[in-house]
N, C-alpha and C positions, 0 to 999 in steps of 0.2 A: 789232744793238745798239740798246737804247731808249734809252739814257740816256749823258750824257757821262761820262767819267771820265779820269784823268790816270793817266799811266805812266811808274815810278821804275825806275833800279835800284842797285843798287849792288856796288861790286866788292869779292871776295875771291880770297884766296890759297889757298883751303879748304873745302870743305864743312862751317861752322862753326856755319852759322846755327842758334838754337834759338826757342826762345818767344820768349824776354829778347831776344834779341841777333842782329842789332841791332836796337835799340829799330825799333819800329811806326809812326815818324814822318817826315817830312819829310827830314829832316835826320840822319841820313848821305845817304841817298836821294837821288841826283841826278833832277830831273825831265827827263825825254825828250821828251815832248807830250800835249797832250791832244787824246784820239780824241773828238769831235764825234756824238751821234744823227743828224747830218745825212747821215754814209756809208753812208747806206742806199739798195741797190739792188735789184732783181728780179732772180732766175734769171731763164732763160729761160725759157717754159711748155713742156711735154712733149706731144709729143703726144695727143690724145685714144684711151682705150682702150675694145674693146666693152665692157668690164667695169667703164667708168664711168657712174655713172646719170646719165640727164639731166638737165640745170640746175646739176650740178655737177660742178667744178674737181677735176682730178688735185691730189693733198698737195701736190706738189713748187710749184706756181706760189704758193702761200700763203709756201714757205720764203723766208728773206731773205738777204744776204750784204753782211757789215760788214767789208771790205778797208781794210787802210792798210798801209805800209809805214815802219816808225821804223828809223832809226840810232840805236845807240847807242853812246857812244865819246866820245873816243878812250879805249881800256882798255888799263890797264900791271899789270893784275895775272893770275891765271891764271883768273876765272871770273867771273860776276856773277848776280845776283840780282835780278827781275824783281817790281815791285810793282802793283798798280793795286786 
């Protein structure tokens, strides 16, 4: 992940949602956290293959991995809806 951003959701009793509804905002939306650019980490590098030219990097060591773990809750309804 490059870039910050915030994570809402909000709860239904139904798979309701359309365009309109609920509105696109803030607000039913309860906010969860915001996930930070900063959780960025390295795989591990793989090992070297004969069938990589030299001077350069198997794909896999360039990939990145942006982990965070949110609770959401407490929910009293039967489902919810994830925003960011």
């Amino acid at each position: 992940c490059k870039e910050t951003f915030n994570v809402f959701y909000h709860e239904a009793d139904g798979d309701t949602a359309t365009a309109l509804s609920p509105p696109w905002l803030e607000n039913p939306y309860v906010k969860v956290d915001t996930v930070a650019a900063d959780y960025l980490t390295r795989r591990p590098s793989p090992p070297s293959s004969p069938s990589t030219p030299p001077g350069r990097r198997p794909s896999a060591t360039s990939a990145r991995v942006n982990r965070k773990t949110l609770r959401v809750g407490p929910l009293s309804k039967g489902g919810f809806y994830l925003a960011f």
